[in-house]
N, C-alpha and C positions, 0 to 999 in steps of 0.2 A: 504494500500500500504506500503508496507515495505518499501521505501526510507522516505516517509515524516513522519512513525516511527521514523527511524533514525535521520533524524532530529527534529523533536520535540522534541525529549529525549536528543540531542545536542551529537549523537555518533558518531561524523565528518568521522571514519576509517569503518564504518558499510556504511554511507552514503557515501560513495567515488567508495565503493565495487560494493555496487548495482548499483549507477551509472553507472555505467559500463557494467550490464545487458542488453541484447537487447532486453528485455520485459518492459526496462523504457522507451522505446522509442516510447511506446502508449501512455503515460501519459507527456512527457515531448519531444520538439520539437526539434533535432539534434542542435539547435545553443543554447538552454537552458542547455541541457548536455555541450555543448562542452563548454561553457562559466564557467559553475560550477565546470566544472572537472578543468582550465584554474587556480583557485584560490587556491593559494598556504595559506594563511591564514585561520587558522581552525575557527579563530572567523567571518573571514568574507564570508568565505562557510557558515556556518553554518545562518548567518543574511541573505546572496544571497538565500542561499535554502528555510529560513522559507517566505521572500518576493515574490518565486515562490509560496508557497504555497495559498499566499496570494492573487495574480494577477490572479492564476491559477485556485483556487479555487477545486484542488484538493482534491477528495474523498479516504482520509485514509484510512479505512472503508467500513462503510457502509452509503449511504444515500449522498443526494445533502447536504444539510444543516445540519453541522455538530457545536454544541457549543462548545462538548468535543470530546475527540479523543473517542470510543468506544470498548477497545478491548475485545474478547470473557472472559466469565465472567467462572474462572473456580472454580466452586461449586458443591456442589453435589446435586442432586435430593432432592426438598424435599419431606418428609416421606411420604405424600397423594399422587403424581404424580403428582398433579397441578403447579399452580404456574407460571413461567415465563418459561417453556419449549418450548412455542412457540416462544421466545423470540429466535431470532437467536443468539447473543452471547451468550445466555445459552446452545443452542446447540453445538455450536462449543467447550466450556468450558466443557461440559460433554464430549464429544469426546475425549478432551484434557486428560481430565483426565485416559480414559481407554487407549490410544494409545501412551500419550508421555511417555519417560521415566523420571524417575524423576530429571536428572539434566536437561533435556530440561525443565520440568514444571519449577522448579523454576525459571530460565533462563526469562521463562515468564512471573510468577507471580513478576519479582524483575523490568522486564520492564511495568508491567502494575502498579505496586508501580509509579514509576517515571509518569507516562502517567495519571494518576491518580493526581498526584499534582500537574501538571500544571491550569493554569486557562481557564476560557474560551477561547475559539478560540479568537473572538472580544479582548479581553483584553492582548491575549497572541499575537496575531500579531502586535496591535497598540502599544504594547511597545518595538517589533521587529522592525517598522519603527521608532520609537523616537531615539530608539540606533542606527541605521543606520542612522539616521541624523547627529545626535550627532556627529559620528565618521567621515562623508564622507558630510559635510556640503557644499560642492562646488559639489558637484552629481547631474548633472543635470536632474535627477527621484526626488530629494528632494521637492519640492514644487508639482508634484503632487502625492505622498507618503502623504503630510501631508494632503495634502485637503481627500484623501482617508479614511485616516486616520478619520479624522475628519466627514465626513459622515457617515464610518461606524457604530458610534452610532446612528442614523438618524431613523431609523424604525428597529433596532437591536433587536432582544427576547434574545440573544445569552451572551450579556454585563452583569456585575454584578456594584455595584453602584460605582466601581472605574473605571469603561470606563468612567464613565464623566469626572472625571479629567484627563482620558490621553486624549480624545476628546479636551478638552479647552487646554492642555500644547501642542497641537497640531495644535488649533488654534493658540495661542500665536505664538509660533515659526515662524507657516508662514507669519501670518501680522509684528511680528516685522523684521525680516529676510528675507522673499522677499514679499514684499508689492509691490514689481514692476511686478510680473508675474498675467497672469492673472488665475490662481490658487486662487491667495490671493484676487483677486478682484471678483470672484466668489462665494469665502465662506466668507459669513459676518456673521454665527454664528456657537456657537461651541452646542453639542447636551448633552443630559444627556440619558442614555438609558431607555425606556417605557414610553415615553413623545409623 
């Protein structure tokens, strides 16, 4: 999906565009847009959008369960014909290569650089809710952000060995900081991921 591109890669003027597409409107619910569009602040569209992505569980891509964003992989054939051609982002990537032009390829290949050094999903969201705490600590979505937060490592494949410490600095925050909801009284531990 070309909006949660755009934001992933954090391009607030690409993601504002699309928005505004009425083909976002299968993917995202008229008071989701209207709400996103509403938010004058590019850093905090930008945390609102990756938090939909997060609640929403919106498919970039390809596939329910995504760790990393997957974009078409643009290569060329290798020399036997084998190899990963059944592989759908090698086909689309070989497509790419015979139909775009070459300042659209780059264009793609300099967006899939960026989509490519993000981290995992798990690790790239939970630190999208850490800084939207951080920021908006009186948000009353904060305390069940963290517990989500904090679950997400729970039966995760997706985390790499630093979800555990945003998992625990997620638990932290919500027992020291609302120990009164019952968010905090629901999660009594924090998780490490493949446990």
């Amino acid at each position: 999906m070309l909006w949660a591109r755009a934001v992933l890669r954090g391009d607030t003027r690409s993601a504002r565009d699309i928005l505004a597409l009425p083909e976002l409107q299968e993917a995202l619910s008229a008071e989701d847009s209207a709400r996103l569009a509403s938010i004058g602040d590019a850093a905090v569209f930008l945390m609102e959008g990756r938090l939909t992505l997060w609640n929403r569980a919106l498919t970039p891509v390809v596939g329910r369960d995504w760790c990393r964003l997957r974009a078409p992989v643009v290569a060329e054939r290798q020399e036997d014909g084998w190899g990963d051609r059944d592989d759908p982002a090698y086909r689309f990537g070989e497509a790419a290569l015979r139909l775009l032009p070459v300042d659209v390829l780059e264009r793609w290949r300099a967006e899939r650089e960026v989509l490519d050094a993000l981290p995992p999903r798990t690790n790239l969201l939970m630190q999208n809710t850490l800084d939207f705490v951080a920021r908006f600590p009186s948000d009353p979505r904060a305390p069940r952000l963290l517990r989500q937060t904090v679950h997400a490592t729970r039966l995760d494949h997706c985390g790499d060995a630093a979800a555990g410490a945003l998992s625990r600095k997620a638990f932290n925050l919500l027992q020291r900081h609302y120990r009164q909801t019952e968010e905090a009284r629901r999660t009594r531990h924090w998780f490490k991921p493949g446990y």
